[in-house]
N, CA, C and O atoms as a GROMACS GRO file, in nm:
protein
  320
    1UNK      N    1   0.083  -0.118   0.000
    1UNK     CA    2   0.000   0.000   0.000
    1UNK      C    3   0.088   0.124   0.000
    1UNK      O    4   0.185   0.128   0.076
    2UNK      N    5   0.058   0.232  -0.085
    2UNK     CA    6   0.112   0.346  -0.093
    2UNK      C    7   0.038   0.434   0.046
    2UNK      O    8  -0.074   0.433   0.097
    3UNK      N    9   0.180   0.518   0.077
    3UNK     CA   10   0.168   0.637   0.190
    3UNK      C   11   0.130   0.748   0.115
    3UNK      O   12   0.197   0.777   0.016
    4UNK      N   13   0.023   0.823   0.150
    4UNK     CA   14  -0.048   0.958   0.079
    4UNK      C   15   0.075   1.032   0.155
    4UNK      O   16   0.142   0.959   0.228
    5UNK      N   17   0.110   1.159   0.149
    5UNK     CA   18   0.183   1.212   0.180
    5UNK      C   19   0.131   1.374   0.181
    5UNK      O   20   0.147   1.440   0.078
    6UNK      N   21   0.076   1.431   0.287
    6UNK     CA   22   0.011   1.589   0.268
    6UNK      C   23   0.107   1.711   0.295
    6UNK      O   24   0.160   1.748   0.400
    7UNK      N   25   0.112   1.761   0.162
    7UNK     CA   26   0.223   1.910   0.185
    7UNK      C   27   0.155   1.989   0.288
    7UNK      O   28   0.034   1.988   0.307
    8UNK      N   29   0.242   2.059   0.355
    8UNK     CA   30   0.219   2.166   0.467
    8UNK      C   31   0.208   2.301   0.389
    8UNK      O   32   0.285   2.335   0.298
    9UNK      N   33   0.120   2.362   0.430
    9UNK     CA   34   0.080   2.511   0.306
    9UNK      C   35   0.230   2.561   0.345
    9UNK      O   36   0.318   2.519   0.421
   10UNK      N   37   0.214   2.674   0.252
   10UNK     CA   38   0.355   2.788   0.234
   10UNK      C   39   0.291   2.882   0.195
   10UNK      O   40   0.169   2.892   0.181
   11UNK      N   41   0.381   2.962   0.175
   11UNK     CA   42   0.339   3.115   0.167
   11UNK      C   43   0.363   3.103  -0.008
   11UNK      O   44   0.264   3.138  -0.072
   12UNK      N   45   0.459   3.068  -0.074
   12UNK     CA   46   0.435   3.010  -0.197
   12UNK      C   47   0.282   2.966  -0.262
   12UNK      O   48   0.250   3.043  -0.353
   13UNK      N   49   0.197   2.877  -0.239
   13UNK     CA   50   0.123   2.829  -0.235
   13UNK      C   51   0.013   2.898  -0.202
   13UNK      O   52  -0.087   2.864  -0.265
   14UNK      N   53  -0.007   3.013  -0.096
   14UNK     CA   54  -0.087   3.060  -0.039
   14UNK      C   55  -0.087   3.144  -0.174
   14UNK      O   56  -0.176   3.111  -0.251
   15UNK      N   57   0.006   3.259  -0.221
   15UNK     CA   58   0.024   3.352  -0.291
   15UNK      C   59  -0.027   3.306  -0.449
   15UNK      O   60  -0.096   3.381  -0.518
   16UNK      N   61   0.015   3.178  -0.492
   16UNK     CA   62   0.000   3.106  -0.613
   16UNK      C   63  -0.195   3.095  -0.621
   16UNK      O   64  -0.271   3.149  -0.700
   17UNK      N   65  -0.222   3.007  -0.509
   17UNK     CA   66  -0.406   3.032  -0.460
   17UNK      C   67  -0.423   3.152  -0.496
   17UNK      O   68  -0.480   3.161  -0.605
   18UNK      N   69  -0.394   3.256  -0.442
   18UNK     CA   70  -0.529   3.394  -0.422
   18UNK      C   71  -0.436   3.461  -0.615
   18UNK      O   72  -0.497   3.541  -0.687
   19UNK      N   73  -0.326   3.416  -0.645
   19UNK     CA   74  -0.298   3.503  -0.777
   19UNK      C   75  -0.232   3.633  -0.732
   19UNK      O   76  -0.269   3.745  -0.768
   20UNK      N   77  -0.158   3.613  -0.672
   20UNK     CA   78  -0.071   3.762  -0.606
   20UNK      C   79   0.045   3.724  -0.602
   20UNK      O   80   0.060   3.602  -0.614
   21UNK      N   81   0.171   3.810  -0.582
   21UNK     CA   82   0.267   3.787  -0.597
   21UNK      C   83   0.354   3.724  -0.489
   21UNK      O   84   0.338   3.780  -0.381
   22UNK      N   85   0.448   3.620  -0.488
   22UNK     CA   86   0.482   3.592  -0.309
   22UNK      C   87   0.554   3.702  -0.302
   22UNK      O   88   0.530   3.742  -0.188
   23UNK      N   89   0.618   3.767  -0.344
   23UNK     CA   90   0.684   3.935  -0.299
   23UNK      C   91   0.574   3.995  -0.207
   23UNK      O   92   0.593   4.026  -0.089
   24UNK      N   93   0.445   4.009  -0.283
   24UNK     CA   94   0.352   4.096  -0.212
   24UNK      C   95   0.319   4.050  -0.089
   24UNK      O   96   0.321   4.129   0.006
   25UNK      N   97   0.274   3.881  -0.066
   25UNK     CA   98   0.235   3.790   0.067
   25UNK      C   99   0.337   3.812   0.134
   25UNK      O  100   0.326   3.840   0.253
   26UNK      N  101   0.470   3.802   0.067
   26UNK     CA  102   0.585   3.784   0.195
   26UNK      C  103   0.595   3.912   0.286
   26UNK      O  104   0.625   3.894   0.404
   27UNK      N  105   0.572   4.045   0.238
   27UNK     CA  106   0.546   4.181   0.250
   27UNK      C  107   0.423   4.203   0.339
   27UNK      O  108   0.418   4.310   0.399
   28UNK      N  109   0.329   4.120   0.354
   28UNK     CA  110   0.206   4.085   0.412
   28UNK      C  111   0.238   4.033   0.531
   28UNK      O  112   0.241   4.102   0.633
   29UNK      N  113   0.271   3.874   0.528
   29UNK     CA  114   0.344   3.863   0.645
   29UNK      C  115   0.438   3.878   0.742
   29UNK      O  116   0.448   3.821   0.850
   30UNK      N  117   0.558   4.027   0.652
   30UNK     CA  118   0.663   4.077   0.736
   30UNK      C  119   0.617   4.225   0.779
   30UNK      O  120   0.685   4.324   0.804
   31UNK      N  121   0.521   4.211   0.778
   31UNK     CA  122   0.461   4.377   0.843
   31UNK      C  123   0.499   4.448   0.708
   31UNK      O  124   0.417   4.539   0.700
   32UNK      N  125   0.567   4.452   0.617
   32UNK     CA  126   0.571   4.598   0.556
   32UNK      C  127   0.462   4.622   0.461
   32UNK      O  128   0.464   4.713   0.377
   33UNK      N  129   0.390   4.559   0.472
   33UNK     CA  130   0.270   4.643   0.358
   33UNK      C  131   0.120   4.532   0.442
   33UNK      O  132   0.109   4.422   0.498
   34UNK      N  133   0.037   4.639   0.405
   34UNK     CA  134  -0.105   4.563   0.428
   34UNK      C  135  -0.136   4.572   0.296
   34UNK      O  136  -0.087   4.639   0.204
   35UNK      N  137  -0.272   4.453   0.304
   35UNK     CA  138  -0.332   4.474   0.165
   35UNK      C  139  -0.434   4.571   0.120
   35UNK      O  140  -0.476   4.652   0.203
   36UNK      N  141  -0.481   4.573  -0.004
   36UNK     CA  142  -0.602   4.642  -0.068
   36UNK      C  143  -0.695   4.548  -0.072
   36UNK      O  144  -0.674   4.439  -0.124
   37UNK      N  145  -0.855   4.594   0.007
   37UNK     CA  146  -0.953   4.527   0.042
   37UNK      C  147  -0.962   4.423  -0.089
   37UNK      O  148  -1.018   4.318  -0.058
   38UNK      N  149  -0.921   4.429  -0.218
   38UNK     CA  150  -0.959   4.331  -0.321
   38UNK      C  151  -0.854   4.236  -0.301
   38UNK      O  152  -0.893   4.128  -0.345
   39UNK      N  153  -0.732   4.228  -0.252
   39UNK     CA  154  -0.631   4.161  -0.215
   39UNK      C  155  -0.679   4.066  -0.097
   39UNK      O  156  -0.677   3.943  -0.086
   40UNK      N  157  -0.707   4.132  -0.044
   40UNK     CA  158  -0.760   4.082   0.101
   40UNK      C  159  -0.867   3.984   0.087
   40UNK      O  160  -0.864   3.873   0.141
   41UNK      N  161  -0.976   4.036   0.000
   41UNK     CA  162  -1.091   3.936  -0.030
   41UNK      C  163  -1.053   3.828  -0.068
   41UNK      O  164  -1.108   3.724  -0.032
   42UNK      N  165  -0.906   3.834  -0.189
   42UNK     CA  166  -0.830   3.706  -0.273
   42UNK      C  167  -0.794   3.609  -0.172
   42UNK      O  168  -0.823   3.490  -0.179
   43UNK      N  169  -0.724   3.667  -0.070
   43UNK     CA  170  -0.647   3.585   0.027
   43UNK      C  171  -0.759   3.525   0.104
   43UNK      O  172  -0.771   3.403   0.108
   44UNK      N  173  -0.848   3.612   0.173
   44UNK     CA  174  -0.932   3.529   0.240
   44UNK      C  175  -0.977   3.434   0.184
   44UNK      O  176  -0.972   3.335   0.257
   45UNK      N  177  -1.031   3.408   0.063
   45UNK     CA  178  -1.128   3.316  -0.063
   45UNK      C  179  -1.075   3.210   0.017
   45UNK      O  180  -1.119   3.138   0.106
   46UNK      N  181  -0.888   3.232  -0.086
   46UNK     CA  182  -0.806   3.126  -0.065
   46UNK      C  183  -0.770   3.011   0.072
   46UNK      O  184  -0.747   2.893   0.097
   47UNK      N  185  -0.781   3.117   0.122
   47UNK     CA  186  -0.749   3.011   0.293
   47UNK      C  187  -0.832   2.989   0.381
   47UNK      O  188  -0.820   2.942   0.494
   48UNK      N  189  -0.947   3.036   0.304
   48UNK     CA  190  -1.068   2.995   0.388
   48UNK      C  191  -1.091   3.069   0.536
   48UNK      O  192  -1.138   3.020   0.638
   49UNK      N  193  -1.042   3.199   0.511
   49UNK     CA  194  -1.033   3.287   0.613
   49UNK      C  195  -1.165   3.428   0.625
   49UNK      O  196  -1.269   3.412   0.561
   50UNK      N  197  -1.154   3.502   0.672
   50UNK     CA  198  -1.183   3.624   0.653
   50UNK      C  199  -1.134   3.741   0.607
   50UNK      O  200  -1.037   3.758   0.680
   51UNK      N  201  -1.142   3.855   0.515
   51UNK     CA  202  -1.082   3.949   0.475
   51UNK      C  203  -1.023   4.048   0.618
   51UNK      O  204  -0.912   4.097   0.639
   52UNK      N  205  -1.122   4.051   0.681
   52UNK     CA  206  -1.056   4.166   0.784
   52UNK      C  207  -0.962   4.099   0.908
   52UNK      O  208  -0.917   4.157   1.007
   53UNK      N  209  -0.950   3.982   0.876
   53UNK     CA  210  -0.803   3.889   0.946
   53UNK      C  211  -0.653   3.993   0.854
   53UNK      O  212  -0.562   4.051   0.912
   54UNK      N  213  -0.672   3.986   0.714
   54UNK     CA  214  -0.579   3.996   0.653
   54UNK      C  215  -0.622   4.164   0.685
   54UNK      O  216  -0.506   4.205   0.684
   55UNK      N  217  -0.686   4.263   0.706
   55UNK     CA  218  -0.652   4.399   0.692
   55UNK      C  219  -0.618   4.437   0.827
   55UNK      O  220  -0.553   4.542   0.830
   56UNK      N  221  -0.644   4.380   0.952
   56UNK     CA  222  -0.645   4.406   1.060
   56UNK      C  223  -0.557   4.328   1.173
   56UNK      O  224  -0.548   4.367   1.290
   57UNK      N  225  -0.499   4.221   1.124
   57UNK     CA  226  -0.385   4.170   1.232
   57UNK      C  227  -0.261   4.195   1.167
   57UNK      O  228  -0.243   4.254   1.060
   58UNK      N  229  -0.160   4.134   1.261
   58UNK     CA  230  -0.031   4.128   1.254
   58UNK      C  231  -0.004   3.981   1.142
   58UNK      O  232  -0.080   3.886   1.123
   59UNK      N  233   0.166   4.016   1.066
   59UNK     CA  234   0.165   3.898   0.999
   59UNK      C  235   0.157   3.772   1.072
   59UNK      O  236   0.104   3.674   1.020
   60UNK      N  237   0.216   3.767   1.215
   60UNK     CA  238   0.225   3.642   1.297
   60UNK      C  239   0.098   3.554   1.318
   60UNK      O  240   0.093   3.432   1.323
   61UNK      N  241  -0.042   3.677   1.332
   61UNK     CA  242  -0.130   3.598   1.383
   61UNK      C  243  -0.198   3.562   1.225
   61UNK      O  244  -0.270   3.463   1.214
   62UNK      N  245  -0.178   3.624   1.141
   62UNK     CA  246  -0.233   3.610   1.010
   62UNK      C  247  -0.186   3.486   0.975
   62UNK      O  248  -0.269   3.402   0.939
   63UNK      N  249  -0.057   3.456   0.978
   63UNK     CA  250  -0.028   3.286   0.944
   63UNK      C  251  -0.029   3.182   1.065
   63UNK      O  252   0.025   3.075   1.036
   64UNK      N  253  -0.076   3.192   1.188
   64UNK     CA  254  -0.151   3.092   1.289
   64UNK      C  255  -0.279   3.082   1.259
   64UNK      O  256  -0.322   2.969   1.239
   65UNK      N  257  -0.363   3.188   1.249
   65UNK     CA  258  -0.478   3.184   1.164
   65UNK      C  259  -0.520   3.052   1.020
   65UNK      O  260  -0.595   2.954   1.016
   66UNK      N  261  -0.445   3.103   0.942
   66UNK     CA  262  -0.399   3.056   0.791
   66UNK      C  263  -0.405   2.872   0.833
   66UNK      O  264  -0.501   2.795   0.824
   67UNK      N  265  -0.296   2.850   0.869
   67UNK     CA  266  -0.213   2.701   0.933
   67UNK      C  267  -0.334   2.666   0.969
   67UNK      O  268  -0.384   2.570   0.910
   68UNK      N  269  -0.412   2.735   1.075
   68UNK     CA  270  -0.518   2.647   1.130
   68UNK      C  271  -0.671   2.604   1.062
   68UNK      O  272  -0.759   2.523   1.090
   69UNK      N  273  -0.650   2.705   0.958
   69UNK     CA  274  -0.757   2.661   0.876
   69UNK      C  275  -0.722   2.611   0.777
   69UNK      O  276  -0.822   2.576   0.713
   70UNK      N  277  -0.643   2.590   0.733
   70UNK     CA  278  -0.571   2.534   0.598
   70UNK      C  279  -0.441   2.460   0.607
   70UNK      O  280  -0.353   2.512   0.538
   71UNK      N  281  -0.402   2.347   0.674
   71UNK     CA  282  -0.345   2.298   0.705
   71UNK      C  283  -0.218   2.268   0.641
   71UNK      O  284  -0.101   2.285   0.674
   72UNK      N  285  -0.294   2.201   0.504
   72UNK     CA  286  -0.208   2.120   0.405
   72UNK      C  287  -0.238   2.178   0.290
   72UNK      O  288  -0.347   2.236   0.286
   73UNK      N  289  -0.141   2.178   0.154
   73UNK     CA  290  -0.201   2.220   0.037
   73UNK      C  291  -0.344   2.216  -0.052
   73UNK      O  292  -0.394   2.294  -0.134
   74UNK      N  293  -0.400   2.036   0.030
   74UNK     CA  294  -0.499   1.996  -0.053
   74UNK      C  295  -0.605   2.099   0.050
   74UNK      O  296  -0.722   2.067   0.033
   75UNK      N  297  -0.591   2.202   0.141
   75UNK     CA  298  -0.715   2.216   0.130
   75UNK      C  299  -0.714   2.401   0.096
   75UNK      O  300  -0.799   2.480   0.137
   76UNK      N  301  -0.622   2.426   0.031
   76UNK     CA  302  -0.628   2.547  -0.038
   76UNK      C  303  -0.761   2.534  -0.156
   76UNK      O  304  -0.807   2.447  -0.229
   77UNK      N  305  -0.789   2.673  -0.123
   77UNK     CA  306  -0.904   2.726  -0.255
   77UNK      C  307  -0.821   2.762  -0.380
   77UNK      O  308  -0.838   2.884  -0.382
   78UNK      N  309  -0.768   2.742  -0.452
   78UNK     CA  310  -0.716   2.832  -0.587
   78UNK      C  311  -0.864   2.862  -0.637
   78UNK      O  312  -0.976   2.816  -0.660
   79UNK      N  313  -0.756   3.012  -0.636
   79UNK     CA  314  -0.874   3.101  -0.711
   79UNK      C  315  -0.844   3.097  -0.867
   79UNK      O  316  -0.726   3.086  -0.900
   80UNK      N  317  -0.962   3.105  -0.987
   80UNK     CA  318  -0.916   3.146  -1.105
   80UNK      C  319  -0.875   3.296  -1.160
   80UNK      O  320  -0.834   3.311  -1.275
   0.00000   0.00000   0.00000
């Protein structure tokens, strides 16, 4: 029997989902930039979050957040 094997999300992955740049996410989660509410809506879609997580916390709690709702790759939203 084969072992399924589940990727752990990334910020790669997160950024690739919502269609934004990982420059911009990584910038997201290092404090230097917040997003634009249409950014925000992308990201939330994607991780199955809320938009005003991403306009209103810190990057730290934004990816404990993230992790806990989206664990593994398979349960990312890609957006089209």
């Amino acid at each position: 029997m084969g072992l399924k094997v589940r990727k752990s999300i990334s910020q790669t992955a997160i950024a690739h989902a919502a269609a934004i740049s990982q420059t911009h996410l990584n910038n997201i989660f290092k404090d230097q930039r917040k997003p634009s509410w249409r950014v925000a809506k992308r990201l939330a879609r994607a991780t199955r979050t809320e938009p005003e997580l991403w306009l209103e916390c810190n990057g730290e709690q934004i990816w404990r957040a993230v992790v806990e709702k989206v664990p593994t790759l398979d349960d990312l939203v890609v957006l089209n």
